[in-house]
C-alpha positions as CSV (number, residue, x, y, z in Angstrom):
1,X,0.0,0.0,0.0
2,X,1.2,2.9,-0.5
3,X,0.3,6.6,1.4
4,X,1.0,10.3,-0.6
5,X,0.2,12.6,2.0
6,X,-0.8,12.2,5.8
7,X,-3.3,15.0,6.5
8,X,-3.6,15.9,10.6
9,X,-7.7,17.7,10.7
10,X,-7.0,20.1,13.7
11,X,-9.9,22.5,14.9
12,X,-13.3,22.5,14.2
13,X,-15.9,23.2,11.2
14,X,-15.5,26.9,11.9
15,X,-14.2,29.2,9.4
16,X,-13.4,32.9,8.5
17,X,-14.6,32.2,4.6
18,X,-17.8,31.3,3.2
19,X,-16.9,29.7,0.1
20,X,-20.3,29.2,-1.6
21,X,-18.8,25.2,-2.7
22,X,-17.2,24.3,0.1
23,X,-16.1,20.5,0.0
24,X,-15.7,20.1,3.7
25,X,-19.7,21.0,4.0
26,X,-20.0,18.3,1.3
27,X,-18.0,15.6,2.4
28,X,-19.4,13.6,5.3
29,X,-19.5,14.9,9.2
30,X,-17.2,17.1,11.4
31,X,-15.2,14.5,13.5
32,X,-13.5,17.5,15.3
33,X,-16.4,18.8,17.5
34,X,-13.8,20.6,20.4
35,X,-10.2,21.6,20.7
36,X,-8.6,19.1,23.0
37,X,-5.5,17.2,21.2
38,X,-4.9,13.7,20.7
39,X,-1.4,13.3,19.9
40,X,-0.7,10.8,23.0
41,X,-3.4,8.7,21.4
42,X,-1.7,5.1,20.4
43,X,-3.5,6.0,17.2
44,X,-1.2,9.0,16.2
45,X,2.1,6.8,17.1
46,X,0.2,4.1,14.9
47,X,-0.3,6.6,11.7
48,X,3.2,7.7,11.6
49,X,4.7,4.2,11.6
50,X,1.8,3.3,8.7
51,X,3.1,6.6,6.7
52,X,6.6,5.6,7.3
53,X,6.1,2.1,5.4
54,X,4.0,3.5,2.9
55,X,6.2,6.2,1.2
56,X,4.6,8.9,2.6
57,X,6.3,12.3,1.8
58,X,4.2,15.2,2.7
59,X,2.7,15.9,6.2
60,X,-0.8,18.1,5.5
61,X,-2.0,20.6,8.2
62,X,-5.8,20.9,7.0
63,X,-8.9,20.8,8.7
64,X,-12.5,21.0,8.3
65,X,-12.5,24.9,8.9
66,X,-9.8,26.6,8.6
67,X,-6.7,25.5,10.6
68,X,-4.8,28.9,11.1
69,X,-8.0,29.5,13.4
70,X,-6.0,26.7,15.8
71,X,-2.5,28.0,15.8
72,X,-1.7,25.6,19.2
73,X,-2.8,22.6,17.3
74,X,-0.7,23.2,14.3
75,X,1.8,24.3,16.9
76,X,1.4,20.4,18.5
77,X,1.3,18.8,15.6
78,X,4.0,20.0,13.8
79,X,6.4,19.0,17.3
80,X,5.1,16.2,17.3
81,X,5.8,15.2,13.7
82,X,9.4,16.7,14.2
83,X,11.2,13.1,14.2
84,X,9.1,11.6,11.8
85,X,10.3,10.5,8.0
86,X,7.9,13.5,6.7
87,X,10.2,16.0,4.7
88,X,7.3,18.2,3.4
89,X,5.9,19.9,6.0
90,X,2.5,21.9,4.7
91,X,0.1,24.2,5.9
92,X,-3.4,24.3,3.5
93,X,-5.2,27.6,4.6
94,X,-7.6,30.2,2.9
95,X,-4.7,32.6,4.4
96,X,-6.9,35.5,5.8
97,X,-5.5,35.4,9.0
98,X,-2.5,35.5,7.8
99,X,-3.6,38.3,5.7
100,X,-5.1,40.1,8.9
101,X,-2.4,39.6,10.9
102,X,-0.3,41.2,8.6
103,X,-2.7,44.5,8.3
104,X,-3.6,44.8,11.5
105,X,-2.7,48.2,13.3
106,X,-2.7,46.7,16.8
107,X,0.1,46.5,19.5
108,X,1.0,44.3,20.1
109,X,1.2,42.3,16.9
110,X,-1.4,39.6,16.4
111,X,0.0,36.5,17.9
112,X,0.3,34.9,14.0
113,X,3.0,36.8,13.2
114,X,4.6,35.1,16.1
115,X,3.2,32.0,15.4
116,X,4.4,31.7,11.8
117,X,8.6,32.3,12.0
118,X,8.5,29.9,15.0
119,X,6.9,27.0,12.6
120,X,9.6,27.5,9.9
121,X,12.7,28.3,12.2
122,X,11.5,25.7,14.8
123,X,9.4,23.2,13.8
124,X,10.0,22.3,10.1
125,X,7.0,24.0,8.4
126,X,8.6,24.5,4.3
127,X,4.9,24.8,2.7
128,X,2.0,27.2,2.5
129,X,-0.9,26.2,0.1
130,X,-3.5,29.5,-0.8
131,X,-6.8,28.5,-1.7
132,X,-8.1,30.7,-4.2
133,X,-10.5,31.0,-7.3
134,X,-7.7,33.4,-8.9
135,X,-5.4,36.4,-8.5
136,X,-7.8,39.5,-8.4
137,X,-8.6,40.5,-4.6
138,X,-12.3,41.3,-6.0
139,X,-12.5,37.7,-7.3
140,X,-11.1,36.5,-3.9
141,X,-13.7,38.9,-1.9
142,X,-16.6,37.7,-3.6
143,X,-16.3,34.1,-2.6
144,X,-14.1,34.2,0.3
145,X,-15.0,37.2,2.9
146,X,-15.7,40.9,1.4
147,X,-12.7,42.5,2.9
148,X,-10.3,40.2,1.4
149,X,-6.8,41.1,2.1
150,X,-4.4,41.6,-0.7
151,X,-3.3,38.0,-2.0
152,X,0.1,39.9,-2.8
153,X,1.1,40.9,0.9
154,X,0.2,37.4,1.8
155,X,2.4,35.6,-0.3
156,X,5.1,38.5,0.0
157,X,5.3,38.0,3.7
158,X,5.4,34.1,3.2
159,X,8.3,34.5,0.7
160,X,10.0,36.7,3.4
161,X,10.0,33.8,5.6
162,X,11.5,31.6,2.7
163,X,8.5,29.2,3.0
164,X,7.6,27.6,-0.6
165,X,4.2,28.9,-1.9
166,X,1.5,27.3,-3.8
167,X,-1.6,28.7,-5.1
168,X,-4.8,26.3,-4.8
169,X,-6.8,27.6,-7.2
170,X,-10.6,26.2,-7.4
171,X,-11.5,26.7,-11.2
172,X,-15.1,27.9,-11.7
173,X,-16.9,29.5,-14.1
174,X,-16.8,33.6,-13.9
175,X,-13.1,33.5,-12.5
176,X,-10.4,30.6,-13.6
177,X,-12.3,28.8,-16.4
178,X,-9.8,28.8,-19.8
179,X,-6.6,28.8,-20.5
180,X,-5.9,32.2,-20.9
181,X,-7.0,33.1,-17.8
182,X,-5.0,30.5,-16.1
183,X,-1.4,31.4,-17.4
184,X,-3.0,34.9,-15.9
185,X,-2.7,33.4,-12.9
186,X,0.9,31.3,-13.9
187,X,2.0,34.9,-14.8
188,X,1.4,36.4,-11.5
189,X,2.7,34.3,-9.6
190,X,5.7,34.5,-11.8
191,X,5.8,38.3,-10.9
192,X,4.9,37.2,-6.9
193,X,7.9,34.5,-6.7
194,X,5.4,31.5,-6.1
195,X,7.1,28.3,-8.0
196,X,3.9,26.0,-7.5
197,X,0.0,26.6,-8.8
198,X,-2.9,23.7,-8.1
199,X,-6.3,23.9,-10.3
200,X,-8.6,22.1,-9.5
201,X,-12.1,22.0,-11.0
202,X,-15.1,22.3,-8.4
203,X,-17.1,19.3,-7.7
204,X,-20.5,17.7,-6.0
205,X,-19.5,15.3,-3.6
206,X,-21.0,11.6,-4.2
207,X,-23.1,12.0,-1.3
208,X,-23.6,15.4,-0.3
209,X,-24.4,16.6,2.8
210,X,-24.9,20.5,1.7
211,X,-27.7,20.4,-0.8
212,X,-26.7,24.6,-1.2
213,X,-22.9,23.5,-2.0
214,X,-23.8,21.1,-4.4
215,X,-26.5,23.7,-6.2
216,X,-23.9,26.0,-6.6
217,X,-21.5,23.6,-8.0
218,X,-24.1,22.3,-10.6
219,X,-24.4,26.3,-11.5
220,X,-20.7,27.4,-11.4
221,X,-18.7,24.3,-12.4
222,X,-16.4,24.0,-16.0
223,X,-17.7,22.0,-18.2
224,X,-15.9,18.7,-19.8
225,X,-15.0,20.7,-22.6
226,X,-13.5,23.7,-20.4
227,X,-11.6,21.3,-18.3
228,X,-10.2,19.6,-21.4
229,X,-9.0,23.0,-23.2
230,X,-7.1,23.4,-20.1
231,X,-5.7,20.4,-19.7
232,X,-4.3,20.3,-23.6
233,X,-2.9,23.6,-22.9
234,X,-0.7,22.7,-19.9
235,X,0.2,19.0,-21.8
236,X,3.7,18.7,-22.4
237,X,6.1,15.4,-22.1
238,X,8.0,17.0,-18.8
239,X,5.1,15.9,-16.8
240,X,4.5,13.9,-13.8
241,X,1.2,11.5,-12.5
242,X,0.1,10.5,-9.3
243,X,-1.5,7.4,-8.2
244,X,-4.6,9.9,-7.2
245,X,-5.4,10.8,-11.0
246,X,-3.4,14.1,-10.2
247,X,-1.0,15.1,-12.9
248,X,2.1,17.7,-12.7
249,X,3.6,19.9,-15.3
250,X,5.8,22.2,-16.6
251,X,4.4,25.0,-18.0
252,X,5.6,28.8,-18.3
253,X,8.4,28.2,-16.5
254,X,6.3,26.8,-13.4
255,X,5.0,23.7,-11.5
256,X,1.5,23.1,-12.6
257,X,-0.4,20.5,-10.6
258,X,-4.2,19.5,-12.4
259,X,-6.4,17.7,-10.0
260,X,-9.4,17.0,-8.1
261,X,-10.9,18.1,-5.1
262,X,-12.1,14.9,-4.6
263,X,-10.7,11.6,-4.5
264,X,-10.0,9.5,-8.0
265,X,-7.4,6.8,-7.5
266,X,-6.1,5.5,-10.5
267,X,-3.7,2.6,-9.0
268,X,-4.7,0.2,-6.7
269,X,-3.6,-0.3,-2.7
270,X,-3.1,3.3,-3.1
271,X,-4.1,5.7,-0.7
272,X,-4.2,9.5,-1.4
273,X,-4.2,10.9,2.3
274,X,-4.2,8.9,5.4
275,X,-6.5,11.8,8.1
276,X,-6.0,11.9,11.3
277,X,-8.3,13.9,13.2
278,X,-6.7,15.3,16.0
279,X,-9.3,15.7,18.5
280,X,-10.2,11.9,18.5
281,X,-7.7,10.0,17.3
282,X,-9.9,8.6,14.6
283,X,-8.0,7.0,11.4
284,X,-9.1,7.2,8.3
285,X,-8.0,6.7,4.6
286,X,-10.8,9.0,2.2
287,X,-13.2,11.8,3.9
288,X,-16.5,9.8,3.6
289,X,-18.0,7.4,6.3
290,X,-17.0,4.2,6.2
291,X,-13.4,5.2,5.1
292,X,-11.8,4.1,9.0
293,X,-8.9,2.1,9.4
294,X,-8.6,3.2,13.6
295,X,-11.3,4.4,15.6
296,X,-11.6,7.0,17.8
297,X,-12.2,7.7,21.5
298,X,-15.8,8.5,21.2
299,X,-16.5,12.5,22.2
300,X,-19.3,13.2,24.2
């Protein structure tokens, strides 16, 4: 069997974005329902032997809302990974509070500015992945939160700290949805000094649980034909496929990953993230019920 990333889900379900297609509303129940940690759960030591002997590269900060919301957990988790085989450390965030933080006028400092120095100088942390549905702060404001901070002072500040940034882009119709307006994006973040860009086409879960999400999905997602002008476009033989139907490429001078934002193995025995959700210990190998190799100590 063998494991791509090992994703730790610290926090809760709340967030400081109200993406209209959010996946995590889609994709099954919030196993997180508190705060406390479960690292000294036998599960956790159990999930980083399994990652060892699977190939696992990449250790994944994520959550069901947004993580930077929990900056202790990532704190925890990060320390506790510290002697682990994992050599990509990565935080996946929406970056607003990052983006705050770096705006705000008070004294002193918001405590994320603190926070973020100390999880690259101390704890390993080399990634930061942006979710975005492009590179216009308007764009941004009208799904994520209407005072949007400027995507460029984000990734500026990140850069400052030499951590390696990738954009997340969610392609959707109105914003990322051909291929000129993706090398728009490849271009800026040529300009920003951001080496990696992942699109990924907006999808319905299987089994939703957010009949709004899925609506706006059905009304706002590319088309076959869109999704295959912009796959052609990127096409070139310097490429690179993943077990999980992902594919990476060179394009315009940067790394251009095309995927999903949900699951599609193409290999069997292959697992795309092994999730561990931190305040339960609960093991599992896909987001949907059913998907648990360890349980959990049940939360009242």
């Amino acid at each position: 069997m063998l494991i791509n990333t090992f994703g730790v889900v610290v926090g809760t379900a709340a967030c400081n974005a109200h993406c209209p297609y959010c996946v995590s509303r889609q994709t099954g129940p919030v196993r997180s329902p508190g705060k406390q940690v479960l690292t000294r759960h036998r599960n956790w030591q159990a999930a980083l032997k399994l990652a060892a002997t699977a190939g696992t590269t990449t250790l994944l900060i994520t959550g069901k809302g947004e993580p930077t919301l929990y900056p202790d957990d990532i704190t925890h988790f990060l320390k506790a990974a510290e002697s682990s085989s994992l050599a990509i450390k990565e935080l996946q965030t929406n970056g607003l509070a990052i983006g705050d933080a770096i705006h705000a006028e008070q004294k002193p400092p918001p405590r994320m500015l603190e926070f973020l120095p100390t999880w690259v100088r101390n704890h390993g942390l080399n990634t930061v992945a942006i979710s975005v549905v492009g590179v216009h702060d308007g764009q941004n404001a009208r799904i994520f939160r209407r005072d949007y901070p400027p995507l460029a002072d984000t990734v500026r500040y990140l850069r400052q700290l030499q951590l390696t940034v990738r954009l997340s882009v969610s392609l959707l119709k109105g914003y990322v949805d051909s291929p000129d307006k993706l090398d728009e994006v490849i271009e800026w973040a040529r300009e920003h000094d951001v080496l990696q860009v992942t699109a990924r086409a907006i999808r319905s879960a299987w089994s939703s649980n957010d009949d709004k999400a899925s609506l706006f999905v059905r009304d706002h997602a590319l088309t076959k034909a869109q999704e295959r002008r912009i796959t052609e476009h990127v096409d070139s033989p310097y490429k690179l496929r993943f077990s999980h139907g992902a594919t990476l490429y060179s394009h315009r001078g940067r790394n251009i990953c095309l995927t999903d934002c949900l699951t599609t193995p193409t290999e069997p025995d292959h697992i795309r993230t092994l999730i561990y959700h931190a305040t339960n210990g609960q093991l599992d190998y896909d987001w949907y019920e059913g998907a648990t190799l360890l349980s959990g100590v049940p939360i009242s």
